[in-house]
C-alpha positions in Angstrom: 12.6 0.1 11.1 15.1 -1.5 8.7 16.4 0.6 6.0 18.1 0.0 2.8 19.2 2.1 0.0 19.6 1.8 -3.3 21.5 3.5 -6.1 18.0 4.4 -8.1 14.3 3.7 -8.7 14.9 0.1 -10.3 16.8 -1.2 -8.3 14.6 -0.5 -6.0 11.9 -1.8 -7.3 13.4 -5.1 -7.7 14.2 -5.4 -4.2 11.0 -4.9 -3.2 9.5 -7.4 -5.5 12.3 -9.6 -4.2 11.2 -9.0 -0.7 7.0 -9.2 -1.6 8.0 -12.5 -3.2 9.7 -13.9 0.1 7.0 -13.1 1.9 4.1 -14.1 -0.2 6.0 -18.0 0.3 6.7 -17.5 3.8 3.0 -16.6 4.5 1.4 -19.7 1.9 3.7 -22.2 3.8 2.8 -21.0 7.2 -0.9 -20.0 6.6 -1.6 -21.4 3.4 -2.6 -18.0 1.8 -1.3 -14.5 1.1 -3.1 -11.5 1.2 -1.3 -8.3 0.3 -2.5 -4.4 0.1 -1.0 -2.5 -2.8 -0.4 1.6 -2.4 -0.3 3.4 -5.9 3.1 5.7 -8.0 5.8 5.5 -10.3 7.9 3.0 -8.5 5.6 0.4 -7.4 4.1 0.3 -10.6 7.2 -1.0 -11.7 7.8 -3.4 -8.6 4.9 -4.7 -9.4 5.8 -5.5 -12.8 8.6 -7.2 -11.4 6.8 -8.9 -9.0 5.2 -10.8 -11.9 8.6 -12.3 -12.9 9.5 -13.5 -9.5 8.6 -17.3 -7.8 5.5 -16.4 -6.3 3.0 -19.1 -4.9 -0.1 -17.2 -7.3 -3.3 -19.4 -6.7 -3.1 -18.4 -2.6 -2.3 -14.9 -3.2 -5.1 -12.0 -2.6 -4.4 -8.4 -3.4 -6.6 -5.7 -1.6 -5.9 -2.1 -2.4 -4.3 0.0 0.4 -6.6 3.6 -1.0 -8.1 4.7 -4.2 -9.6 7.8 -5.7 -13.3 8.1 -5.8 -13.1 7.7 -10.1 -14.7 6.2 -12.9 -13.8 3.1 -13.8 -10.6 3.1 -16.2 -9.6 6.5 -15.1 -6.1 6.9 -15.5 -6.5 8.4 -11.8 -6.9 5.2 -10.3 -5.0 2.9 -9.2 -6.5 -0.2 -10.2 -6.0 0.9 -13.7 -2.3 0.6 -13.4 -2.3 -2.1 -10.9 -4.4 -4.6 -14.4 -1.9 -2.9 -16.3 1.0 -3.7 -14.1 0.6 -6.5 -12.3 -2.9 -8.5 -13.9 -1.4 -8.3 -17.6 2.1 -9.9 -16.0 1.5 -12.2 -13.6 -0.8 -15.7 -13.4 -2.9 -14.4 -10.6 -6.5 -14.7 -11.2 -8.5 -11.6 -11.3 -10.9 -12.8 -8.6 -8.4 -12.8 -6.1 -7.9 -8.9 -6.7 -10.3 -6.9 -4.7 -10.8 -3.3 -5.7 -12.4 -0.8 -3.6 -15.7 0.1 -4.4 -15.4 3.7 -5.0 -17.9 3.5 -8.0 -20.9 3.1 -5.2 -23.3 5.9 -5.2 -23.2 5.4 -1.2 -19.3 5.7 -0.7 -19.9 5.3 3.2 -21.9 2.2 2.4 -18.6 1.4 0.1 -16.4 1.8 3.0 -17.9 -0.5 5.0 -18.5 -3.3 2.4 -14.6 -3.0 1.8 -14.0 -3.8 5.9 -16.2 -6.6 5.3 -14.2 -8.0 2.4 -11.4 -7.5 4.4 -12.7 -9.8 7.5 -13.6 -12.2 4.7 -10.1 -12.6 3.2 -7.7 -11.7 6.6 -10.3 -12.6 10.0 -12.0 -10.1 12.2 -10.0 -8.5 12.6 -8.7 -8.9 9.3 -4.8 -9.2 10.0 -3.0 -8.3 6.3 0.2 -10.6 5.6 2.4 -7.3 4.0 0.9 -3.7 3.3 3.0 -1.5 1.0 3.1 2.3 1.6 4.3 5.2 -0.4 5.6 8.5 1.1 4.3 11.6 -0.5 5.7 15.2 -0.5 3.9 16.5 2.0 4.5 13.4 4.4 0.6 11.7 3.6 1.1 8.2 3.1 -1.8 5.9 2.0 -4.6 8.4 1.8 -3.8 9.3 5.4 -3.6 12.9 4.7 -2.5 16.1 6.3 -5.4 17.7 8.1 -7.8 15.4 7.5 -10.5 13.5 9.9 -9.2 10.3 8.4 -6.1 10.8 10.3 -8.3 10.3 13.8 -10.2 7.0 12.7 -10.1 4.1 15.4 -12.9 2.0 15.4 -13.0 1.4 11.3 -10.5 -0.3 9.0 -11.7 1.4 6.1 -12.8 4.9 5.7 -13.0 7.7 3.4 -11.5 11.3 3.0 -12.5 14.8 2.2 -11.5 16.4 -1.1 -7.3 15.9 -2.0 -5.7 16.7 -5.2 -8.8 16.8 -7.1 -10.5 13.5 -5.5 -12.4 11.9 -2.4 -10.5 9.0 -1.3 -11.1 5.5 0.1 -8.3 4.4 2.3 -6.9 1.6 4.8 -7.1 3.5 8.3 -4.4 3.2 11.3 -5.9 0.9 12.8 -5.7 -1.6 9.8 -2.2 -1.0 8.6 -0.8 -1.3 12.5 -2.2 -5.0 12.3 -0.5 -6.0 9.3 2.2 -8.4 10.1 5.3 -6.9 7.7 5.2 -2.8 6.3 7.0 -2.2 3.0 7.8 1.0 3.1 8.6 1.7 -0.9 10.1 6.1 -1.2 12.0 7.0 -4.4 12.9 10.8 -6.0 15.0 13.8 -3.9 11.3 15.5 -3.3 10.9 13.1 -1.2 13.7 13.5 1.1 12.8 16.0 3.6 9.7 14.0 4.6 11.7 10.3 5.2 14.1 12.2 7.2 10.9 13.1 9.4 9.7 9.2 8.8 12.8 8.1 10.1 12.4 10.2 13.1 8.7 9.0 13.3 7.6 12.5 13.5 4.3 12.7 14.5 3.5 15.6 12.7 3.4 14.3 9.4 1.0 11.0 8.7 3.0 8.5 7.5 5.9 9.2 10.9 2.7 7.9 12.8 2.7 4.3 11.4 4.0 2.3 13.6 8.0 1.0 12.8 8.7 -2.2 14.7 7.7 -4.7 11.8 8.3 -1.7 8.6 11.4 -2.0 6.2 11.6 1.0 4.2 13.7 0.5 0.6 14.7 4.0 -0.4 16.9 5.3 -3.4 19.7 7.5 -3.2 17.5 10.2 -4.3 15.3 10.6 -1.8 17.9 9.3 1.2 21.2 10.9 0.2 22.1 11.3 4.0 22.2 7.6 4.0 
């Protein structure tokens, strides 16, 4: 896994729009499309935001959520509401091609499964995601892949959902899914963060997000949460 670091959370974020950017034109001249999944926080909210500045081929970009919290719509809970806010009120990307999870369905199993099926629609069967971002949380979940939970032994689904975490059921991009993607942007800001990417770094099994798999992943840190570095 590649690794930079930066000196804090902005500059981070505008090297990972930077990089998003690259590959969003790499993947449109080789494929003629680009289809992202976007993970949720502080920091990407604001790489997104940058994102909307940067030269990005818009009309063959597709954006597919990486997990979202079983919410109303407009709850300030989800991430959709920030990702409109953050990236739909910037950028020239047309709302069509942003494809939110259906955690509104009174079935959420049912929900699951129409989200794989979007997925095949946008990316192939197996659907085959150009760039999926992650996040890193405190306790080492990343996605909604979280500690303890049966999510963490899915195989034969792409999307699935979770049991109660932090207040909410979840809808979330499963191992299976995420190993498949052909670039993993690792995105991990603030010093609570730092024992668990030393553990990441080490892909420590123990802890979710040190299962993903490494060999295609760049991780952008900031001094914060990798002050060994």
């Amino acid at each position: 896994m590649k690794i930079e670091v930066f000196a804090d959370e902005t500059a981070v974020a505008v090297a990972a729009a930077a990089c998003i950017a690259e590959a969003a034109r790499t993947a449109v001249a080789a494929r003629g499309r680009f289809v992202m999944a976007v993970s949720g926080g502080r920091t990407p909210w604001r790489m997104l935001a940058r994102l909307a500045e940067e030269d990005v081929p818009w009309r063959e970009v597709h954006v597919v959520q990486v997990d979202e919290r079983v919410a109303p719509a407009g709850d300030p809970d989800r991430n959709l509401t920030h990702l409109r806010d953050s990236l739909l009120a910037r950028a020239p990307l047309a709302p069509e091609q942003v494809y939110p999870m259906p955690v509104e369905q009174t079935d959420a199993a049912l929900a699951a499964s129409a989200y794989s099926a979007t997925l095949r629609a946008l990316a192939g069967d197996p659907p085959v995601l150009d760039l999926v971002h992650l996040g890193l949380g405190p306790d080492g979940h990343t996605a909604s892949l979280v500690p303890g939970d049966a999510v963490l032994g899915v195989t034969d689904a792409d999307v699935a959902l979770t049991g109660p975490y932090q207040g909410h059921r979840r809808m979330t991009l499963t191992y299976p899914l995420i190993h498949r993607a052909r670039q993993i942007l690792w995105v991990v800001t603030g010093a609570e963060k730092a024992a668990m990417l030393r553990r990441l770094r080490r892909a420590d099994p123990s802890i979710p997000g040190g299962r993903i798999r490494q060999d295609r992943a760049v991780l952008f840190a900031d001094r914060a949460a990798a002050p060994d570095r």
